[in-house]
C-alpha distance (Angstrom), angle and dihedral (degrees) to the residues before:
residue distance angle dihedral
X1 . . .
X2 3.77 . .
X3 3.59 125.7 .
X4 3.42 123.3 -154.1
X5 4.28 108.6 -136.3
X6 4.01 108.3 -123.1
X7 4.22 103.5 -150.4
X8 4.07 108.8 -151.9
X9 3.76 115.0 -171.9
X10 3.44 131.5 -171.8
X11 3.89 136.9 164.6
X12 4.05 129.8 -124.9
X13 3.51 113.9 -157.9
X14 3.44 128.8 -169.1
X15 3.68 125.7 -130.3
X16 3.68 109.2 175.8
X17 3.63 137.7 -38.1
X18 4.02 112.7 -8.9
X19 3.78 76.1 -33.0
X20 4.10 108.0 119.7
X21 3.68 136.2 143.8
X22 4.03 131.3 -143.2
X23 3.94 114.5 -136.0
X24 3.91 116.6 -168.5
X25 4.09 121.5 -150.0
X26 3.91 90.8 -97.0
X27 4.01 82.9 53.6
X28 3.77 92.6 -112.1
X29 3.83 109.1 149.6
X30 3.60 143.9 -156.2
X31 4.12 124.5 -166.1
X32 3.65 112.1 -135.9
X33 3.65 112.5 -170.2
X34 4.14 131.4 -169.3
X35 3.91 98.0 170.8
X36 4.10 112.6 123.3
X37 4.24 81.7 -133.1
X38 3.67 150.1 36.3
X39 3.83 87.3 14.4
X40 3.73 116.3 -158.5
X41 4.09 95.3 -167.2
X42 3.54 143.8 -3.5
X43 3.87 124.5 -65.5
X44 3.74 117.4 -100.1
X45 3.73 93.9 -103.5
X46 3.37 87.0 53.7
X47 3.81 98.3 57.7
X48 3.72 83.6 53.7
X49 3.86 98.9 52.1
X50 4.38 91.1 48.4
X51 4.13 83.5 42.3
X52 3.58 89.7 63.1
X53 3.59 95.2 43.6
X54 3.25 94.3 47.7
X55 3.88 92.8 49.2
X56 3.27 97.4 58.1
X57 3.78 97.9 42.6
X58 4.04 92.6 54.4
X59 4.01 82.2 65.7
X60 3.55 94.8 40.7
X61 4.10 95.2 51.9
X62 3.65 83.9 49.3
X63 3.56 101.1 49.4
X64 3.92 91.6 44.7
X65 3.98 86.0 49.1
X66 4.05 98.0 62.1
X67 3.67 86.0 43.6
X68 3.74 84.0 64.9
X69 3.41 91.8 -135.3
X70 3.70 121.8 148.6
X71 4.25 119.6 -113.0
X72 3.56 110.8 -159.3
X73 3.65 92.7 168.5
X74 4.15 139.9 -11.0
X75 3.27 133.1 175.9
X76 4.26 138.6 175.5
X77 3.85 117.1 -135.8
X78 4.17 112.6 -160.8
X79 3.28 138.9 -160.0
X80 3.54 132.4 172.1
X81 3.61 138.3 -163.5
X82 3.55 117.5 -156.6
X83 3.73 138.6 -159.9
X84 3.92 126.1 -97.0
X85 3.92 112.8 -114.3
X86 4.19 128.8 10.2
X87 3.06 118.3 -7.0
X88 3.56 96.0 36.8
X89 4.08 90.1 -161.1
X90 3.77 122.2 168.9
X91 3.88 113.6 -86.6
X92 3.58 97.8 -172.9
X93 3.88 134.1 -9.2
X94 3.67 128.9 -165.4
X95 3.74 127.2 -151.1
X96 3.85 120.7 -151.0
X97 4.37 108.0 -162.5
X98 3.31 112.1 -160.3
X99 3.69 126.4 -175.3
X100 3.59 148.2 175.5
X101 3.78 101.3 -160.0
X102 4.08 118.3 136.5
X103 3.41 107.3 -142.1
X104 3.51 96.0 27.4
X105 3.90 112.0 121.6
X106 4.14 130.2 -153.6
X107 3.44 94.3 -115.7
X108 3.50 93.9 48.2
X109 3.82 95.7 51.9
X110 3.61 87.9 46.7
X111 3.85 93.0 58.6
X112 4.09 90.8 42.9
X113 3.55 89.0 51.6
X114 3.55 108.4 46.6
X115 4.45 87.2 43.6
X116 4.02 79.6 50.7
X117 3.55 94.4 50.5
X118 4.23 111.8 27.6
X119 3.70 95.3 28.7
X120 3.93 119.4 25.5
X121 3.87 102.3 26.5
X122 3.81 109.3 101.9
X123 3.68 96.1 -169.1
X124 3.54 92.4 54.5
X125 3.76 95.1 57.5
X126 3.99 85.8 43.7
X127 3.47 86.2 72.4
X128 3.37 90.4 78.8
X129 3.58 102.3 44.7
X130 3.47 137.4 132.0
X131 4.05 114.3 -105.5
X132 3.77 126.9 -156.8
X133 3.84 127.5 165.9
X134 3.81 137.0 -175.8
X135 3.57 132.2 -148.6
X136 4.22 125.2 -121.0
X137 3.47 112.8 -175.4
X138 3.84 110.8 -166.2
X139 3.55 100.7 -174.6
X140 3.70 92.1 58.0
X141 3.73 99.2 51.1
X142 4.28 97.5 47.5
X143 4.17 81.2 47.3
X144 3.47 91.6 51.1
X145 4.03 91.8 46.0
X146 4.05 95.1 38.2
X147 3.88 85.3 53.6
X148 3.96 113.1 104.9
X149 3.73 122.9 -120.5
X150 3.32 128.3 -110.9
């Protein structure tokens, strides 16, 4: 089967320090914040730990909603562990569901949670993926424009 690729951008700006903020194409933004006070947002690993939750949980609403079952209330606890050392990545996170949804039984919950997670949460799997970057320096190209011809 082919898949078509889907290409997201966004831009991170930095505003000062390890101060920055994200900005979508519809403008929507996010502050992500590194400074040891007066933090602004949450820390990059943080982002990443509440993206996973929230992931998983879009599923799990969803699944829970053709079900026709009522959802007074649901929440995601996280926890991750992270590495020793640079990169500190995550080694292991752990998801804690909880609802409040009559009619809604364990084994149920257990088999929305687990699709939400292992099979329809994107940032989950992007844990694993393949990185690649490339380097713009801006400096270089004005100096190479602002210098006269000979």
């Amino acid at each position: 089967m082919w898949v078509m690729a889907k290409t997201q951008t966004t831009v991170v700006h930095r505003l000062t320090g390890k101060r920055f903020v994200g900005i979508d194409p519809d403008g929507l933004r996010v502050l992500i914040d590194g400074e040891d006070s007066a933090r602004t947002g949450m820390r990059p690993m943080q982002l990443v730990l509440n993206a996973v939750g929230a992931c998983a949980a879009y599923d799990i609403v969803e699944m829970i909603r053709k079900r026709r079952i009522e959802l007074r209330s649901y929440r995601v606890e996280l926890e991750g562990e992270r590495s020793e050392g640079t990169p500190a990545y995550y080694t292991r996170i752990k998801a804690r569901h909880v609802f409040d949804a009559p009619g809604l039984d364990r084994a149920t919950a257990e088999r929305f949670v687990d699709l939400g997670t292992s099979k329809y949460c994107s940032v989950a799997a992007s844990l694993r993926a393949e990185m690649e970057f490339e380097v713009v320096l801006e400096h270089e190209s004005e100096a190479a424009e602002a210098a006269p011809e000979e």
